[in-house]
C-alpha positions in Angstrom: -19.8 35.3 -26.8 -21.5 32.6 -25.3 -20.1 31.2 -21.7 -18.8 27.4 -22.1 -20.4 25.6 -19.5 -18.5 24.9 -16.7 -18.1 20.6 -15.4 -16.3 19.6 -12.6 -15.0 15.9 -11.8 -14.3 14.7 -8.6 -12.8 11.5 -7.4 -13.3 11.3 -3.9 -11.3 10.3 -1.0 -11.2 6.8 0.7 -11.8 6.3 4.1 -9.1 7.3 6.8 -6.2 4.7 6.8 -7.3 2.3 4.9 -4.4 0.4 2.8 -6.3 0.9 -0.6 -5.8 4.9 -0.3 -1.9 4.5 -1.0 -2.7 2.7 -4.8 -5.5 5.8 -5.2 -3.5 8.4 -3.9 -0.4 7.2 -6.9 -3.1 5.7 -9.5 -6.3 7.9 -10.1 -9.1 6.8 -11.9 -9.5 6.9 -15.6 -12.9 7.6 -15.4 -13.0 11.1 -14.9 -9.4 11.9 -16.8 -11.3 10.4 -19.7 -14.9 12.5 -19.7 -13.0 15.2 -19.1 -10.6 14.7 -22.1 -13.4 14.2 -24.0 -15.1 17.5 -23.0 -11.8 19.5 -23.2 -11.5 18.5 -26.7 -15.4 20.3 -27.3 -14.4 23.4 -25.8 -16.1 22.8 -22.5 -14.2 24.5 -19.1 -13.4 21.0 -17.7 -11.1 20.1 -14.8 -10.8 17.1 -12.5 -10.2 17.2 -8.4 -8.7 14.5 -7.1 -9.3 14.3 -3.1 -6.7 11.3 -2.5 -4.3 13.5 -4.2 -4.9 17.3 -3.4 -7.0 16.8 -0.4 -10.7 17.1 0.5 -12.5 20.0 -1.7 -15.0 20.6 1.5 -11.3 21.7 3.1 -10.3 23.8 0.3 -12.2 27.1 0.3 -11.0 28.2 -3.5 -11.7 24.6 -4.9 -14.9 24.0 -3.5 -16.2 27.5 -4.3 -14.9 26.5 -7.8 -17.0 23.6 -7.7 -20.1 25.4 -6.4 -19.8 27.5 -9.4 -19.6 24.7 -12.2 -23.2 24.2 -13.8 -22.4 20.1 -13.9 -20.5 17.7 -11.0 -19.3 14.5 -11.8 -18.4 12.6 -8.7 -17.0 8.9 -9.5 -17.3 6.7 -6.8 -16.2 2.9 -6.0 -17.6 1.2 -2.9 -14.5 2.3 -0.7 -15.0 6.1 -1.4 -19.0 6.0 -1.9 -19.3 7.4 1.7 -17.1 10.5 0.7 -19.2 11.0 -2.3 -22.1 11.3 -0.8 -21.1 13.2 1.7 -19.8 15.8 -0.9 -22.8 15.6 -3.1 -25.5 16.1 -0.1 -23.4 19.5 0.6 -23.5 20.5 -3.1 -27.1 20.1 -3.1 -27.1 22.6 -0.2 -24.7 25.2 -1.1 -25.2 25.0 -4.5 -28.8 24.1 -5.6 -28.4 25.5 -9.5 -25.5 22.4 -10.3 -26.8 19.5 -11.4 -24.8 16.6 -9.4 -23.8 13.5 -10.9 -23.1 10.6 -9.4 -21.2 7.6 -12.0 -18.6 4.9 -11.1 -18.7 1.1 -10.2 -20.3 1.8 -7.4 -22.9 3.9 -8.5 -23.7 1.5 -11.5 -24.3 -1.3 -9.2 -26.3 0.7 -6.7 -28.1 3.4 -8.5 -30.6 4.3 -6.4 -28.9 4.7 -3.3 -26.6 7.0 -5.4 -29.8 8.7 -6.8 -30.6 9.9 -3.2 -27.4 11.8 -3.1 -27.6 13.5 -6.6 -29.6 14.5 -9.9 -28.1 12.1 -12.2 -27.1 8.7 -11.8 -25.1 7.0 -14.7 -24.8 3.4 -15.2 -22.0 1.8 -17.2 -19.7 3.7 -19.6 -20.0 7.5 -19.7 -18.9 8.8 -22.9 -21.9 8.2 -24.6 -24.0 10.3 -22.5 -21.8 12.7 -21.3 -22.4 15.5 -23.9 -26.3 15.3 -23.2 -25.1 15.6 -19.8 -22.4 18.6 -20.1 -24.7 20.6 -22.1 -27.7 20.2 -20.0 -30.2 18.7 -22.2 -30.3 15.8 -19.7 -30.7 17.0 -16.0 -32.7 14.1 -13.9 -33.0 10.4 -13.2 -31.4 7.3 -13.7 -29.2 6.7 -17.4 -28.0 3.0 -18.4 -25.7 4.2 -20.9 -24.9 2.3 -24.1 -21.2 1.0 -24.1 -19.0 2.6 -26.5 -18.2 0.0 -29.4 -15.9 1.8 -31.1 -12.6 2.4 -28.3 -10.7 4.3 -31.3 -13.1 7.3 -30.9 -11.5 8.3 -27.5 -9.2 10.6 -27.3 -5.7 10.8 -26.6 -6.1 11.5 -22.3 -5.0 14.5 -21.0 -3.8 13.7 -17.2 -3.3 17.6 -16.7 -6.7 18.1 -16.5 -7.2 16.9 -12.6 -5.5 19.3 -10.6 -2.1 18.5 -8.5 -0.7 15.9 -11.0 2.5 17.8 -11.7 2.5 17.3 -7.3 1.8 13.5 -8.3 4.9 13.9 -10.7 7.2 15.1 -8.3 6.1 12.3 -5.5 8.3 10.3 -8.5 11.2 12.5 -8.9 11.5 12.3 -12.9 8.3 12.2 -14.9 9.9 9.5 -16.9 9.8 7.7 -13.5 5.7 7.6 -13.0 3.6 4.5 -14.1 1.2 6.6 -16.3 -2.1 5.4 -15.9 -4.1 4.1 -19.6 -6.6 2.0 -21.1 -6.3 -0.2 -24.4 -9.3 -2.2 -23.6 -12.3 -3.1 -21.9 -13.8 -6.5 -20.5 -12.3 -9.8 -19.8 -13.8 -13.1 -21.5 -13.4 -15.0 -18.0 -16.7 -13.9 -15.4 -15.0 -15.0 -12.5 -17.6 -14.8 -9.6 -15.4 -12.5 -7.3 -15.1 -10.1 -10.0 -17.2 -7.2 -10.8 -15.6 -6.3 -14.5 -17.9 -8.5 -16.9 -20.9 -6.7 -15.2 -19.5 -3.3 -15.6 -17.9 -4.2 -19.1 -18.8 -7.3 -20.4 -17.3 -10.1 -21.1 -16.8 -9.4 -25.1 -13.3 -7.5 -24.9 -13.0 -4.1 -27.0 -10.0 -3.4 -27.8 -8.4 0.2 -29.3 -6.9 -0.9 -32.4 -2.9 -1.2 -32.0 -2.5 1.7 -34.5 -4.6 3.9 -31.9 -2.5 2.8 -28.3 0.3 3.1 -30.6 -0.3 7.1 -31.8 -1.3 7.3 -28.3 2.0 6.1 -26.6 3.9 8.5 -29.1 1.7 11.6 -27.3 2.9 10.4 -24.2 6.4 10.0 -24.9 6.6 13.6 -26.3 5.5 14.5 -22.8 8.2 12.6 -21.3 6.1 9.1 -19.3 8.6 6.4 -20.2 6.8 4.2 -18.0 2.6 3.3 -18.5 0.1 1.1 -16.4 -2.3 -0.1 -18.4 -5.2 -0.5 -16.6 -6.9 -2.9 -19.1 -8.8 -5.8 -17.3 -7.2 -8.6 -19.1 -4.0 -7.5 -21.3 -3.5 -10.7 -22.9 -7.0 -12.0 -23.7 -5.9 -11.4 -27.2 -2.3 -13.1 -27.6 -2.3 -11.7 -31.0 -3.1 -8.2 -30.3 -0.9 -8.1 -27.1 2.1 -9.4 -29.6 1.6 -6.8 -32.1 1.7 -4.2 -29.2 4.9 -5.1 -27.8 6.3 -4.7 -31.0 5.0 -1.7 -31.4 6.3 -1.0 -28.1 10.2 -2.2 -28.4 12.0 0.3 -30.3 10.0 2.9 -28.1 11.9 1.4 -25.0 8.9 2.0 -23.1 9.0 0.0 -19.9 5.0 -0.9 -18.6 3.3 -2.6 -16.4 -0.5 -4.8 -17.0 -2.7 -7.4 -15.7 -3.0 -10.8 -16.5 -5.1 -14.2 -15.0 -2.6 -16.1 -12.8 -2.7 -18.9 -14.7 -1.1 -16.7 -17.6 1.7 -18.9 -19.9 4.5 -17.4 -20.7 5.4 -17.9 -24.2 8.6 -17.6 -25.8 7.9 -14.2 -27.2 6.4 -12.7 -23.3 9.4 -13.7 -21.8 12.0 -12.1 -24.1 9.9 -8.4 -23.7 10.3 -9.0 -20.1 13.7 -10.1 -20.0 14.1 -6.8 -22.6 12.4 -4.7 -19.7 9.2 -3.2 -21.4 7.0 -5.8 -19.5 5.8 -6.2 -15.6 2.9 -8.1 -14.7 
């Protein structure tokens, strides 16, 4: 029988005490969780290393020669933890010439050829529409702008056990049901402010996961206990509409979450009795 290839994902640390490191360490990036979901679910070997969690991999003799050994690396870096990557790549290119290294990220889809001279790969944008090419080799060299997903439905339900040390992440909480579970229910925001780097990564025509999808989705994650989510979505309430639907989805679940919104957000009638209720922080 025929090996499955072997991919490894790798969120790197951020630089030595800097503030941000605390809201990695607790919050990883969805990134990585979500490729690898994604891979699991073809039968690849996938697993995901997070270094603000468990520690550098360069320090941790079993993970890194794990690493050395995978056929693909997938290193996700933003502008705080680019120095990291890099760092980790140029090693990997050393010890382990036969893996093909590749860098994706914010970071990496701004700057892609500063990236480039770190790795084999450098993916702009979205990943999950390249990352089978990827995974199974067919694509081994150069720069890839990669064609947004339209469809956020397709995605799997995530599957957080996949980076090592998050039952250790778990525990920092005492109950599971405690943790702010980390998910996604959209992508974009119609706004472009100019500090803001999210309508060049995603746009500013919002996809959104249909509320019959988040809602299946939620279910999953209440069988495995998370009571509480953080939805990392850019804008939660860009669609009033949607968001409403949602959150009554959400009530008899009595799960408690957390999302962004602009400042200038107006709380309506309806947003202010599902926070009075408890199932909203924002």
């Amino acid at each position: 029988m025929l090996r499955s290839r072997k991919i490894r994902f790798i969120e790197p640390h951020g630089r030595p005490g800097r503030p941000f490191n605390a809201w990695i360490q607790r919050w990883p990036l969805l990134g990585p969780i979500t490729l690898a979901s994604i891979l699991h679910r073809r039968g690849y070997d996938v697993a995901v290393y997070n270094e603000n969690l468990s520690g550098s991999v360069l320090d941790n003799p079993k993970a890194y020669e794990d690493i050395c050994s995978a056929d693909v690396v997938g290193i996700s870096i933003m502008t705080p933890t680019a120095n990291s990557g890099y760092t980790l790549g140029d090693r990997l290119k050393t010890d382990a010439p036969e893996t093909t290294v590749v860098f994706g990220g914010v970071h990496a889809s701004f700057m892609p050829d500063e990236a480039l001279g770190h790795g084999d790969i450098v993916v702009c944008g979205e990943g999950e529409t390249v990352i089978e090419s990827i995974a199974s080799g067919e694509a081994r060299r150069g720069i890839i702008r990669a064609r947004p997903l339209e469809d956020l439905d397709d995605l799997p339900t995530l599957d957080h056990s996949l980076m090592y040390d998050f039952e250790k992440l778990l525990a920092l909480c005492r109950r599971r049901e405690l943790y702010e579970l980390p998910v996604m229910a959209s992508r974009g925001c119609p706004h472009g402010c100019t500090y803001c780097s999210v309508t060049r990564m995603f746009g500013r025509n919002v996809r959104r996961q249909s509320v019959e999808k988040v809602h299946r989705d939620l279910c999953r994650y209440a069988e495995r206990g998370f009571r509480h989510l953080f939805f990392y979505d850019d804008n939660f309430v860009s669609d009033r509409q949607w968001t409403k639907n949602l959150m009554e989805r959400l009530r008899p679940m009595r799960m408690r979450f957390n999302a962004q919104a602009r400042a200038d957000l107006h709380w309506t009638d309806n947003s202010r009795r599902r926070r009075d209720e408890g199932l909203l922080n924002a």
